[in-house]
Every structure is written in C-alpha cells, then in structure tokens.
C-alpha positions as CSV (number, residue, x, y, z in Angstrom):
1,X,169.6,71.2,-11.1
2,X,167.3,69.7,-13.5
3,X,164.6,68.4,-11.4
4,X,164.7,72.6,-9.8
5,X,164.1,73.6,-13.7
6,X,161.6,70.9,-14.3
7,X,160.2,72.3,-10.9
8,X,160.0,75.6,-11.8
9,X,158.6,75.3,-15.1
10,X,155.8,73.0,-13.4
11,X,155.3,75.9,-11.0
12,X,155.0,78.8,-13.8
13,X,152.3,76.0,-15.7
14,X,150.4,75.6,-12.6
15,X,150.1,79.4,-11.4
16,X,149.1,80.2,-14.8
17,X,146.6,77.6,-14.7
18,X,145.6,78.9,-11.6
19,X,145.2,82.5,-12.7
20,X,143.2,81.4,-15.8
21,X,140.6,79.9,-13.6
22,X,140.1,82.0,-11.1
23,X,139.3,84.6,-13.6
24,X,137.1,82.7,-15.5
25,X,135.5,81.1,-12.6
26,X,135.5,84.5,-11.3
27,X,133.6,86.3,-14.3
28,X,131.3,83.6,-14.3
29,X,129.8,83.2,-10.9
30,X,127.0,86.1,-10.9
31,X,127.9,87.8,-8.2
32,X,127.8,85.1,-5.7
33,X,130.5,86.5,-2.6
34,X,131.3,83.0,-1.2
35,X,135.2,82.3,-3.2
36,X,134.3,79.1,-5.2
37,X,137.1,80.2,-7.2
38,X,139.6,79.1,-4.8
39,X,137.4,75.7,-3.7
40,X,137.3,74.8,-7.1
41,X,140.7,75.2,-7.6
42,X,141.6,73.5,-4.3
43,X,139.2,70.8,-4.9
44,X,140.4,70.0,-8.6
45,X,144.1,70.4,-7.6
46,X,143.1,67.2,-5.1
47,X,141.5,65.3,-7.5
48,X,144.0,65.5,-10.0
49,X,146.8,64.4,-7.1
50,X,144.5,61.6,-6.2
51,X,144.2,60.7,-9.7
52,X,147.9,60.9,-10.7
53,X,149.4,59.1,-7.4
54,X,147.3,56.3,-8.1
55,X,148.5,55.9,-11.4
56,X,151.9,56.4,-9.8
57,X,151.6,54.1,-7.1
58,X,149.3,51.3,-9.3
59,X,151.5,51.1,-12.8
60,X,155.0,52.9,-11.6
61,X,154.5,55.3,-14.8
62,X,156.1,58.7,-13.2
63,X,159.5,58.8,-13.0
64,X,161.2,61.1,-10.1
65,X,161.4,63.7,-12.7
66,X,158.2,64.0,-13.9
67,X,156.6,63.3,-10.3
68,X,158.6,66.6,-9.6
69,X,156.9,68.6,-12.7
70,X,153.9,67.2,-12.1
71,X,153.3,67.1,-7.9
72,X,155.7,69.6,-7.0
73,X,155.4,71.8,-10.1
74,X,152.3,72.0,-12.0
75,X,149.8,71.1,-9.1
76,X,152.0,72.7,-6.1
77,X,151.3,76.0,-8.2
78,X,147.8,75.6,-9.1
79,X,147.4,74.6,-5.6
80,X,149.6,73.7,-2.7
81,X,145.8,72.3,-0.8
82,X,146.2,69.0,-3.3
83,X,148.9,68.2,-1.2
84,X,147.6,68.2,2.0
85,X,144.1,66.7,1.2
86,X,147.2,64.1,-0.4
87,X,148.8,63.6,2.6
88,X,145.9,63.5,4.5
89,X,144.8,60.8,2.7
90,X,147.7,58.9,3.2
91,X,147.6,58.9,7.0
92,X,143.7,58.0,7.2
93,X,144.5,55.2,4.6
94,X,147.5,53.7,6.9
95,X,145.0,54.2,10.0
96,X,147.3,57.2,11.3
97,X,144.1,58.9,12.3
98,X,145.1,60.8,14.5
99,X,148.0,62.3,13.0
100,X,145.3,63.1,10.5
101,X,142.6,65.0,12.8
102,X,146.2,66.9,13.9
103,X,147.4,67.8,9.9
104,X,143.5,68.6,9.5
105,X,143.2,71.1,12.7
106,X,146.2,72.5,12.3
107,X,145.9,73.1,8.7
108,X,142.6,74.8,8.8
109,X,143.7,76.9,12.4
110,X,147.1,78.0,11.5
111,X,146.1,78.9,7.8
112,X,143.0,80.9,9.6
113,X,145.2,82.0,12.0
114,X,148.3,83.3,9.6
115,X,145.9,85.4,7.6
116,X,144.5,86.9,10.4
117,X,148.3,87.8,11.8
118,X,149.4,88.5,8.1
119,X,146.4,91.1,8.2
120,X,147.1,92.5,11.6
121,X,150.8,93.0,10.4
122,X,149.9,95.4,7.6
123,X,147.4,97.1,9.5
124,X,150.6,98.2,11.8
125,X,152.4,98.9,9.0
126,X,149.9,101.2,7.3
C-alpha cells in the first residue's frame, strides 16, 4: 500500500509538472504548429530516466521505494515515453536488437494507430 501512495503522489508531481510545461512551452513558442511541447517533454522525461537509472544501476542509491516515486511516479506522469526510450535502451545495450526495431515499430504504429481508432470512435459517437 505504501509504494501505491508513494506512486500516486509521484504521478500527481509528474502530471503537474507536465501541465506546467506544456503551458509554458506552449505560450512561448510563437506560433510554431509542430507540438514541441510534447517532444520536449518526452525527450526530457528520457533524459532524466537515463540519468537516474544510471545512478541507480552505477551507486545502488534508489531504494524500491523511491525508484517507485521516482520511475513509476513522477516521470511515468510527466511522461510514460521515458520509459520506452528506457527500455529501449536496454534491449539495444544487451544486443536484443531486434526486439528493439519490434518495441520501436510497434510503439510508433500502434500509438499512430490508437489515436487514429480513438478518433474514429468519437466521430461515431457524435
């Protein structure tokens, strides 16, 4: 039960975070169309994960409670992309590559893919 409140509070952190951002990011772009709110977000949410598992995985300094604030929490709601460009990384790193062109292609197609059926579906629900 603690590590779901640690979660949770992580998650509230991150999606504020998130929404802080974006609007800033957002007033501050000039009118450009392309979303660099979102690939910023994305992009810093993976850095940060990169940065913090290898701190985990070099000095041990995370406990399993704090990895769930942190990873699961904070960065899963600023951005749940960290985690796949994560676990991306991890496969190319242990030479899984193809496992990683599949997380890659699938990611990118499905994710395409679900907002195009998520949109379809409210159009036939309108």
């Amino acid at each position: 039960m603690e590590k779901a409140l640690l979660v949770g509070a992580g998650g509230f952190l991150g999606s504020v975070l998130r929404y802080v951002v974006g609007g800033w990011v957002g007033r501050v772009k000039a009118g450009w169309t392309f979303p660099i709110e979102t690939l910023l977000i994305n992009v810093t949410g993976c850095v940060v994960i990169g940065f913090l598992a290898g701190l985990s995985e070099s000095r041990g300094i995370f406990s399993g409670s704090t990895r769930a604030f942190l990873f699961i929490g904070v960065l899963g709601g600023y951005t749940t992309y960290s985690t796949f460009g994560y676990e991306t990384f991890q496969l190319v790193r242990v030479g899984q590559w193809p496992a990683a062109a599949a997380s890659l292609g699938l990611h990118i197609g499905l994710g395409i893919g679900g907002v195009w059926a998520g949109s379809a579906l409210s159009r036939l629900a309108a």
